[in-house]
C-alpha positions as CSV (number, residue, x, y, z in Angstrom):
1,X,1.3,45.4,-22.5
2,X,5.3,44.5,-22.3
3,X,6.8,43.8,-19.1
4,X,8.6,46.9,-18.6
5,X,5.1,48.3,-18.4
6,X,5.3,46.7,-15.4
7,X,8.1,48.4,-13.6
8,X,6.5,51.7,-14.7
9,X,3.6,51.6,-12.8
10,X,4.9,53.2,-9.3
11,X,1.4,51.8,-7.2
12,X,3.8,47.9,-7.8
13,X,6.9,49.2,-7.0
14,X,8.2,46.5,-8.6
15,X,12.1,45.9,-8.8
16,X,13.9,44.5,-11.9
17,X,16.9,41.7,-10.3
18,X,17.4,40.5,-13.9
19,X,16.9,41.2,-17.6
20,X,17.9,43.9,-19.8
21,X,16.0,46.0,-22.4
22,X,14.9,43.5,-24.9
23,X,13.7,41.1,-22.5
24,X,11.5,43.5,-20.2
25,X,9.9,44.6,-24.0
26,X,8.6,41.0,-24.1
27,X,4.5,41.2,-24.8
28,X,2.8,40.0,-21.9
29,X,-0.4,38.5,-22.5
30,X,-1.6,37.1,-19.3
31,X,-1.1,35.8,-15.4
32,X,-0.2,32.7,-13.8
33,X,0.0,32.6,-9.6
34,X,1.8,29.3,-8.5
35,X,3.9,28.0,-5.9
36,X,4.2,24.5,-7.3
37,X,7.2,23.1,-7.7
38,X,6.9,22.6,-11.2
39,X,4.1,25.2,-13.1
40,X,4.9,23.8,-16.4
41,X,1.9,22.8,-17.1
42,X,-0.1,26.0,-15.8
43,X,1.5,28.7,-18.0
44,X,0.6,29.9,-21.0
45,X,3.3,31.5,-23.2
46,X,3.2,35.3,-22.8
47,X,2.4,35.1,-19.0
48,X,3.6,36.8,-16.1
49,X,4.4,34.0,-13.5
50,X,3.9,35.2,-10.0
51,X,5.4,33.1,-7.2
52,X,5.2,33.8,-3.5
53,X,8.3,31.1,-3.1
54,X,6.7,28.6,-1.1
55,X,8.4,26.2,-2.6
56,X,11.9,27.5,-2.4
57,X,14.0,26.2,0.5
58,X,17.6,26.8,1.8
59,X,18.1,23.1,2.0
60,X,18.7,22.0,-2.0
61,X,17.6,25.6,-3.2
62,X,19.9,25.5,-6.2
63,X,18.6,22.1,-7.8
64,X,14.3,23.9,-6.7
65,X,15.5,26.6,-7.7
66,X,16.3,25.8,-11.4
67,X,14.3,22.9,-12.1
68,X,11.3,25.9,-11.2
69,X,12.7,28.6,-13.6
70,X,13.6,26.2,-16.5
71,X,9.8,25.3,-16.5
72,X,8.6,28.7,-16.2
73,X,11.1,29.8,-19.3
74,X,10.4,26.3,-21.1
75,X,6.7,27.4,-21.4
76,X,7.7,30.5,-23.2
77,X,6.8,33.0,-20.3
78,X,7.3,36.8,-20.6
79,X,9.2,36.6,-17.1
80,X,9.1,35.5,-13.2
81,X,7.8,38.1,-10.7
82,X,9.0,36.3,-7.4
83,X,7.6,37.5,-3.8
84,X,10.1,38.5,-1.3
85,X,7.3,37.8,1.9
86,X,8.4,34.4,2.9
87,X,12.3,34.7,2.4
88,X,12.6,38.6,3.2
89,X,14.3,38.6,-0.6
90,X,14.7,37.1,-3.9
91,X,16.9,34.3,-3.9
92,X,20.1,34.6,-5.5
93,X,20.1,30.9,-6.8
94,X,16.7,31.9,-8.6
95,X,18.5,34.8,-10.0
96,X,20.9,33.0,-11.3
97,X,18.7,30.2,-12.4
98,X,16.9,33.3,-14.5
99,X,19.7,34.7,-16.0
100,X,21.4,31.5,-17.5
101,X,17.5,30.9,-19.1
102,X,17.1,34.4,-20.4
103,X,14.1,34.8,-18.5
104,X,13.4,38.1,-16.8
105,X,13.0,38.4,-13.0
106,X,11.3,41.2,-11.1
107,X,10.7,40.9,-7.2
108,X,7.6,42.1,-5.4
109,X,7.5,43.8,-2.4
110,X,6.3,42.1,1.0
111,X,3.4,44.6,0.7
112,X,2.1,44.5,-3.3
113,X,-0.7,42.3,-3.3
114,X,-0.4,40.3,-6.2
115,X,-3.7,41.2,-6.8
116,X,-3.0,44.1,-8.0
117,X,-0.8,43.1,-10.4
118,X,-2.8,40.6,-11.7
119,X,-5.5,43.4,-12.1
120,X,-2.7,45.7,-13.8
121,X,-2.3,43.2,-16.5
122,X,-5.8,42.4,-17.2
123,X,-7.3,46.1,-17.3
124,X,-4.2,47.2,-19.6
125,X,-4.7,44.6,-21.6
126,X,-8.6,44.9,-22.3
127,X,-7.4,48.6,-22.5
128,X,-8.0,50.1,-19.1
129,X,-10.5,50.0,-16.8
130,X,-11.4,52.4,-13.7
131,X,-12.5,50.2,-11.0
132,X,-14.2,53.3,-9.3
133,X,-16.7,54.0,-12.2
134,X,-20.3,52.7,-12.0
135,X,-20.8,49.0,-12.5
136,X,-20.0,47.5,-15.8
137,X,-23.2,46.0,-17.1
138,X,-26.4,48.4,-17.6
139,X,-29.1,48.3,-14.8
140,X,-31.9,46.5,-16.8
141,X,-29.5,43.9,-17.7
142,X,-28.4,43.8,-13.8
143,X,-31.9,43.9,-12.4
144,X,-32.7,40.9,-14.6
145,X,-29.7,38.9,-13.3
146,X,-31.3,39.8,-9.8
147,X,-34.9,38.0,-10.6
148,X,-33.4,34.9,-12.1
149,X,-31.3,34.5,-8.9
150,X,-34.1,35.9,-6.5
151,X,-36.3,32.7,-8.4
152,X,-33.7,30.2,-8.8
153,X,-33.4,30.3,-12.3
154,X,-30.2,27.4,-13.9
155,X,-27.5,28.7,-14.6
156,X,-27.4,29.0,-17.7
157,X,-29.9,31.2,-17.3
158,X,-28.4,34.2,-15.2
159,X,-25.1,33.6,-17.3
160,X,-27.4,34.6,-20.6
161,X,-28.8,37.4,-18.8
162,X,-25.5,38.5,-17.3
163,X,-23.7,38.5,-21.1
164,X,-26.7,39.3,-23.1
165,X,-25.6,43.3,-22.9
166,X,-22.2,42.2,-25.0
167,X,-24.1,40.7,-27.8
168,X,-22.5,37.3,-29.3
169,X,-20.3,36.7,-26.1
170,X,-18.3,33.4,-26.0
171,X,-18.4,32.8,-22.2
172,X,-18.3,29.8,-20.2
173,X,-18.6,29.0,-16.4
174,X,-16.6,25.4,-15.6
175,X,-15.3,23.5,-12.5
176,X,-11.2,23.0,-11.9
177,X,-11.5,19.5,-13.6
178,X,-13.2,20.8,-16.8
179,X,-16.8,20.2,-16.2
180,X,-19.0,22.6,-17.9
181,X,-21.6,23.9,-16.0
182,X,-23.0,26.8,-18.3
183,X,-22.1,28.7,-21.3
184,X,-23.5,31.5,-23.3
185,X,-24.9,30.2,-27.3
186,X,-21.3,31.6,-28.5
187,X,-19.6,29.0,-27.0
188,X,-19.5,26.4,-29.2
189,X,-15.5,25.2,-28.7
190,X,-16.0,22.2,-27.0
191,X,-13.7,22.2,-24.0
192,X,-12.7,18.5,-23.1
193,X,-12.9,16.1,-19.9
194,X,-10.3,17.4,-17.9
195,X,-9.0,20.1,-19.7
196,X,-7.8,23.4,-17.8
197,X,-8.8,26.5,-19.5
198,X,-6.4,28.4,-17.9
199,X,-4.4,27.0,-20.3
200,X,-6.5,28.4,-22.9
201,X,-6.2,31.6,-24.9
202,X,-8.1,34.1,-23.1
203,X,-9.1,35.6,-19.6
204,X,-9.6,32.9,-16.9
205,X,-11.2,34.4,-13.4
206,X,-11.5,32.3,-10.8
207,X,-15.8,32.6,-8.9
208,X,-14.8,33.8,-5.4
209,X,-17.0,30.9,-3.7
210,X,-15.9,27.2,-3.1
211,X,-14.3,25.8,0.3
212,X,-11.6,23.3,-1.6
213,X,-9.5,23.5,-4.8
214,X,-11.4,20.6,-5.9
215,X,-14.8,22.4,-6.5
216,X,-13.3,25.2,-8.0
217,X,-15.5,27.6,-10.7
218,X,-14.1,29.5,-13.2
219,X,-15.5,31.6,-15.7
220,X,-13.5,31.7,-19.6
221,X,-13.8,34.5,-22.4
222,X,-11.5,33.4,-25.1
223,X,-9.3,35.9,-26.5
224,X,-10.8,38.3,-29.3
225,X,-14.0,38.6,-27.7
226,X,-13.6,42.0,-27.1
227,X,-15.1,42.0,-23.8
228,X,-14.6,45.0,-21.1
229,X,-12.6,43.9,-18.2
230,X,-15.2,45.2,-15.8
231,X,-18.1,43.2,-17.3
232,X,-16.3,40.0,-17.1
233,X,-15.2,40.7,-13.7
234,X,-19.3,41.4,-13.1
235,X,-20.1,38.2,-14.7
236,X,-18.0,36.5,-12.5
237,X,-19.3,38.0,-9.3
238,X,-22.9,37.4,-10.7
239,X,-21.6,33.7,-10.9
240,X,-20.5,33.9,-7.1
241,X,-23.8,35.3,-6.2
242,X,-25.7,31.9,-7.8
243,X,-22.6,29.9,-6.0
244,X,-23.5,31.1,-3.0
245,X,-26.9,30.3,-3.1
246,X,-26.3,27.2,-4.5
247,X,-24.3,25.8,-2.0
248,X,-26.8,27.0,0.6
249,X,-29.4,24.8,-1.1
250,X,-27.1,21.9,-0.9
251,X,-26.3,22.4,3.0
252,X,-29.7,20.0,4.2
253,X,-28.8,17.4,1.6
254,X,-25.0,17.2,3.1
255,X,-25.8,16.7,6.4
256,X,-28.7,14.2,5.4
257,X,-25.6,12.6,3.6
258,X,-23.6,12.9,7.2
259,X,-26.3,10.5,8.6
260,X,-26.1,7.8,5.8
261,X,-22.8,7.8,6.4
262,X,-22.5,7.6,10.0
263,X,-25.7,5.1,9.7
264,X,-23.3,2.6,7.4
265,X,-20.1,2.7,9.3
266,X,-22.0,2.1,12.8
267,X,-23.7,-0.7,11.1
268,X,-27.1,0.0,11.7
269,X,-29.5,-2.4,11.1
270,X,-31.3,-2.5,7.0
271,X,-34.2,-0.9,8.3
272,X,-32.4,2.2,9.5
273,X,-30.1,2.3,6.5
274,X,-32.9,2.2,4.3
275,X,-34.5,5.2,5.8
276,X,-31.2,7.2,5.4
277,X,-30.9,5.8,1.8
278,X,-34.6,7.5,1.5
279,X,-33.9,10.8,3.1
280,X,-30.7,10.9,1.3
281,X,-33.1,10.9,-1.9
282,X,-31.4,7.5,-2.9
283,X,-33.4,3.9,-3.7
284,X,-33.7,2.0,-0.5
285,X,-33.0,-1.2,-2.9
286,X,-29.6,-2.0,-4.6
287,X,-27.3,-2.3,-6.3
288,X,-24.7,0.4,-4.3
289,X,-21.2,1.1,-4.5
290,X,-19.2,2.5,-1.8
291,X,-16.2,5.0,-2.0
292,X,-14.1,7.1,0.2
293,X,-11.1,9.4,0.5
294,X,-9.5,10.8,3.4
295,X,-7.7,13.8,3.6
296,X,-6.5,16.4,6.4
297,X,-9.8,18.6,5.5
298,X,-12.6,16.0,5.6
299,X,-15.1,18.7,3.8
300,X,-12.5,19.1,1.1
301,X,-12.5,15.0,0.6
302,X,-16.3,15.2,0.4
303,X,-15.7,18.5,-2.1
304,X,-13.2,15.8,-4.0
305,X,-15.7,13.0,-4.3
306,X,-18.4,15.0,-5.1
307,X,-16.7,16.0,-8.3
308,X,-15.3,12.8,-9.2
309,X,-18.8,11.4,-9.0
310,X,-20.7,14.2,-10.3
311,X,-23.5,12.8,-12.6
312,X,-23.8,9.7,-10.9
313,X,-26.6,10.0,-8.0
314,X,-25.2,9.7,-4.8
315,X,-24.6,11.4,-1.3
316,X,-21.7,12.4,-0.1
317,X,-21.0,12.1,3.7
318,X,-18.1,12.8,5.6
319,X,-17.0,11.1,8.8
320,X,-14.3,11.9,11.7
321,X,-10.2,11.8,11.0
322,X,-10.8,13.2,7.9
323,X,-13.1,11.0,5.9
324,X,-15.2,11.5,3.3
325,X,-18.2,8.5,2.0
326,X,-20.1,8.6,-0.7
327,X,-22.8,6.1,-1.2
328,X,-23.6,5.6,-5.3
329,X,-26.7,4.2,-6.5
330,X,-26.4,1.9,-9.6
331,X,-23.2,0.5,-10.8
332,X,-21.7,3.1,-13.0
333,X,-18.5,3.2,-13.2
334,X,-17.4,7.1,-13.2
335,X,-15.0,8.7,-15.2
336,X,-11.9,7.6,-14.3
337,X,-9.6,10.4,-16.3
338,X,-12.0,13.0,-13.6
339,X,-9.8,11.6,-11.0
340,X,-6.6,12.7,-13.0
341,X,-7.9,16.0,-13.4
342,X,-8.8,16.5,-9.2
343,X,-5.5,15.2,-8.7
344,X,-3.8,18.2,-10.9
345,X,-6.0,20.6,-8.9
346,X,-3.6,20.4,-6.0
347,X,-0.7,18.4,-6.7
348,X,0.7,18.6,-3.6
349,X,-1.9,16.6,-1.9
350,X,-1.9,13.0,-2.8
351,X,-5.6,11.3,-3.9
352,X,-6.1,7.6,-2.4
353,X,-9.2,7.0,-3.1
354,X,-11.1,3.7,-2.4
355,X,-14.0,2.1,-4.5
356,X,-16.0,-1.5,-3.2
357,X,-17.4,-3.8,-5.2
358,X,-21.0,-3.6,-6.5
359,X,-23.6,-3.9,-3.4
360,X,-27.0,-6.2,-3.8
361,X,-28.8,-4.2,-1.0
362,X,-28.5,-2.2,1.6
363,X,-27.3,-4.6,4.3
364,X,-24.3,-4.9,1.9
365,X,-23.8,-1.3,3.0
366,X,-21.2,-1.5,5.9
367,X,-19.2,-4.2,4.5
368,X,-18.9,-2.5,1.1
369,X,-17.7,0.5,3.0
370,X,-14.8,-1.7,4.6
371,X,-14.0,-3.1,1.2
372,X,-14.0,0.3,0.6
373,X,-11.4,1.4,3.5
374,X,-9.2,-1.5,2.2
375,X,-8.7,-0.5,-1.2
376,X,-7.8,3.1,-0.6
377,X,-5.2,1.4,1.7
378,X,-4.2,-0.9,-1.1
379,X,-3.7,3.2,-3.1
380,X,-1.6,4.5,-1.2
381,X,2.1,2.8,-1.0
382,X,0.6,1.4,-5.1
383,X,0.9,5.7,-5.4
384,X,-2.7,5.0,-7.4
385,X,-5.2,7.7,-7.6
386,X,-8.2,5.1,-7.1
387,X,-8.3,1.4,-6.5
388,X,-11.6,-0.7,-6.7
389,X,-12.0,-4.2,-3.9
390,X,-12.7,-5.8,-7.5
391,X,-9.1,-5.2,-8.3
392,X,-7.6,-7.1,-4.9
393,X,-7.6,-10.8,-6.8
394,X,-3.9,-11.2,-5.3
395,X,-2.5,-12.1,-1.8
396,X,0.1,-9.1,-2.0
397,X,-3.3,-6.4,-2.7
398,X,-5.0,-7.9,0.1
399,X,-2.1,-7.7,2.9
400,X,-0.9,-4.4,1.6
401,X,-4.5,-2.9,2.3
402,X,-4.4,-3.6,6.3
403,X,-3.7,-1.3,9.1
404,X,0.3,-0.4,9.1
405,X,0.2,-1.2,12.8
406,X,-1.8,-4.5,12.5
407,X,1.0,-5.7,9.7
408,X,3.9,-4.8,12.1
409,X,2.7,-6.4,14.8
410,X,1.7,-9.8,12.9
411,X,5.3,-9.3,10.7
412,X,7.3,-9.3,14.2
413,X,5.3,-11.7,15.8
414,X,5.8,-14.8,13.0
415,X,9.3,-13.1,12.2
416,X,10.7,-12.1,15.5
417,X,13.0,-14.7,16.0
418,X,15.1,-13.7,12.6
419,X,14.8,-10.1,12.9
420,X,16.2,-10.3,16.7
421,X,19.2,-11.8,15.3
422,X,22.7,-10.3,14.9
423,X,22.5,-7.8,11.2
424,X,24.5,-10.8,9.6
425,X,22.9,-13.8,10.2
426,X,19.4,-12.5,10.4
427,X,19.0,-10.8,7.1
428,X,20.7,-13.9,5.2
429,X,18.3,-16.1,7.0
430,X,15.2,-13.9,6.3
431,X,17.0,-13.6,2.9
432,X,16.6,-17.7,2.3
433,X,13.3,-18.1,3.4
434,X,11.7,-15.4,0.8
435,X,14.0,-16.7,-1.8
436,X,12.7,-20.7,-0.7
437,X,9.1,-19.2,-0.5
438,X,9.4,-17.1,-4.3
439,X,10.8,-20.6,-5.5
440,X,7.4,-22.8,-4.8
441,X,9.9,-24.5,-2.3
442,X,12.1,-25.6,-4.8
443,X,15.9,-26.1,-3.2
444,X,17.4,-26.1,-6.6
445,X,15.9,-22.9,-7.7
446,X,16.4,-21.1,-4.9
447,X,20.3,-21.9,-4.8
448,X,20.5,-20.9,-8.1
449,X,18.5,-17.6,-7.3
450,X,20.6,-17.3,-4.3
451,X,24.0,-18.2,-5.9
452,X,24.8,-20.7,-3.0
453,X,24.8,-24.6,-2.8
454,X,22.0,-26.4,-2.3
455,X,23.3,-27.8,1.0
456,X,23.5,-24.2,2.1
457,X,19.5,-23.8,1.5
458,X,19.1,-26.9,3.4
459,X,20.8,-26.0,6.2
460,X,18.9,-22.2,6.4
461,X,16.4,-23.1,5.6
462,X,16.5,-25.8,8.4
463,X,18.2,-23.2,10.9
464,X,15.0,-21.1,10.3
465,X,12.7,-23.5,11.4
466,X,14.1,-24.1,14.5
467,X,14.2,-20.6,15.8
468,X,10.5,-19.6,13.9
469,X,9.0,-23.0,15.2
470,X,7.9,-23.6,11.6
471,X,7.6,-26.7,9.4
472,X,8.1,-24.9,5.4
473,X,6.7,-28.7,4.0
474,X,3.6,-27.4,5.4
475,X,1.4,-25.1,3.7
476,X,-0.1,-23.0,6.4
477,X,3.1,-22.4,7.7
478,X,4.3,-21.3,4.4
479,X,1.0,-18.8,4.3
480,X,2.2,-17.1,7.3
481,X,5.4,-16.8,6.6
482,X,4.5,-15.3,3.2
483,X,2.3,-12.8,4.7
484,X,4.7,-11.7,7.4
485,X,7.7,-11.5,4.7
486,X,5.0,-9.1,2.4
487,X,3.8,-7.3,6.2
């Protein structure tokens, strides 16, 4: 299929802003939907990128607007179909952007679902497909998919039965992060922690079940295979179907989970928590390890954790304004690059996540949970992904992680004098002290690091004891000055 193909099909009514008659004759091989800022790393070469312009605004739309197509046409794709529903129209800086990169730039209509031409692509290029014939796969072959699911059967079971009608299919049913969950015997390409087979050669569909982009399925065919577009799609919805019913199974053991939680952050007493530790089909002896996340959607942080930990037995709770716990038995450490790979699910939505230190018992439980709180404070102005209490050996770490309101209020309480001052005096006083403080006190150093004479630290230094009511030859005084100057 070549993109003029496209513009032919008059269901789209698809309009052609830029690119003449070699560019629209580019192959096109596949589909990418994004409104990320930067896709880069999302197309494939030979895609279609479709774009509903989310990220496109008036306010610096020239700089968005570039920086997007450079990395659509720097990962070699056959063009840019850009949505015209959230701006009423194409912009003309993308336009531009397009034709200074070569890359070819059709606008969809307000009311073409890119749905459709996601399915145009795919069906022309498994070589056509009527979506109104009888279903794909034969009815033994479906009435066997039906059993397995009616009995619970793994996965890997109803994906076999699903592809068995194609012979030697190469077919694999993964998570967003990379995680494999089933495959067919063909599939012997290992796909790596991580990885994004989107990214790989082949037809990617996304399982219509999941509540967050973090527990994502998606079922792969690499390219060659041969496989009918209508089968695959079947495939896919027979992977829904298990989803489904999977996630129903898993409804008692997340709100069993809600209770553990809710139990630890109340601080019940040891007997309660290790009732909810049983019910929660965890050992009501040690060790433990505590995380959380919070986000705007506290089922998606519990979808987030979940995946991060998956492998690791543990229950995932989530808790009001957005919080998600998860209690671990053992003291595993999980795989860190996982974390990475949630993170690239939705890059738009920072991942803070907090981890305590390893738990002896259960009474440990609520304390580890506020070690936990503390270091997924400590992540977010550190911009980290994940930060463990075992990692807060410094004094910095350990302010950084408290509430922003409780360090404001301590920061203008020991510093209030200074920062009431007039904008001169007080910064060059406030200035002094840190400089005194960073130097172990030395008057020398600081002058030096100050590029002042020594007298001049003296007399600061002594001007700033009189209006903070400090002594700086004493060392709790020095303490709270440090942790108000790092508040």
């Amino acid at each position: 299929m070549r993109v003029r193909d496209l513009l032919d099909l008059p269901e789209l009514r698809l309009r052609l802003v830029w690119g003449g008659e070699a560019l629209t004759g580019r192959d096109v091989t596949g589909v990418t939907v994004t409104d990320l800022a930067d896709p880069a790393r999302f197309v494939r070469p030979g895609d279609v990128v479709l774009t509903g312009l989310v990220w496109w605004s008036a306010d610096g739309g020239d700089t968005k607007a570039e920086r997007f197509a450079d990395a659509v046409a720097g990962a070699h794709a056959a063009a840019l179909l850009a949505g015209e529903e959230t701006h009423g129209q194409v912009p003309e800086a993308l336009a531009d952007a397009c034709a200074r990169l070569d890359l070819p730039l059709l606008s969809v209509p307000a009311d073409t679902d890119f749905r459709a031409i996601t399915d145009a692509v795919y069906l022309r290029q498994w070589g056509g497909f009527d979506a109104s014939a009888r279903p794909a796969l034969p009815e033994p072959a479906r009435r066997e998919v039906d059993r397995l699911l009616a009995e619970g059967a793994p996965l890997d079971d109803v994906l076999a039965a699903a592809c068995a009608p194609l012979g030697d299919l190469a077919c694999y049913v993964v998570t967003a992060t990379g995680r494999v969950l089933a495959r067919t015997a063909a599939a012997t390409a290992p796909i790596e922690p991580g990885e994004d087979v989107r990214r790989r050669v082949g037809t990617t569909l996304r399982v219509d079940a999941g509540a967050s982009p973090y527990d994502t399925w998606l079922v792969h065919a690499p390219a060659g295979t041969g496989t009918p577009p209508g089968a695959l799609r079947e495939i896919t919805a027979v992977v829904g179907r298990f989803r489904h019913a999977w996630d129903e199974q898993l409804e008692p053991g997340r709100r069993t989970a809600n209770r553990l939680a809710a139990a630890v952050a109340s601080g019940a007493e040891e007997a309660t928590l290790r009732s909810a530790l049983r019910r929660s089909g965890l050992p009501a002896d040690g060790p433990y390890v505590v995380h959380t996340l919070t986000l705007d959607d506290a089922a998606a942080a519990a979808r987030a954790l979940t995946e991060a930990l998956a492998g690791v037995p543990c229950a995932v709770g989530v808790l009001p304004r957005g919080e998600a716990v998860a209690i671990q038995a053992g003291a595993d450490v999980p795989d860190p690059g996982r974390w990475k790979a949630l993170q690239a699910c939705d890059p738009r939505t920072p991942l803070a996540a907090g981890t305590s230190t390893t738990l002896a018992g259960p009474d440990d439980l609520p304390s580890g949970l506020a070690q936990a709180r503390h270091a997924a404070a400590v992540s977010r102005p550190a911009g980290s992904l994940v930060t463990s209490a075992a990692e807060l050996t410094g004094f910095g770490a350990l302010v950084s992680g408290l509430d922003p309101a409780l360090r404001t209020a301590f920061r203008e309480r020991v510093l209030g004098p200074l920062l009431g001052l007039e904008r001169g005096s007080g910064p060059v006083l406030l200035d002094t002290v840190a400089a005194f403080l960073d130097c172990d006190g030395s008057w020398a150093r600081a002058a030096r690091a100050l590029h002042v004479h020594v007298n001049t630290v003296h007399y600061r230094i002594e001007r700033a004891e009189e209006l903070l009511g400090r002594d700086l030859s004493r060392l709790d005084d020095r303490l709270d000055l440090r942790a108000a100057l790092l508040c």
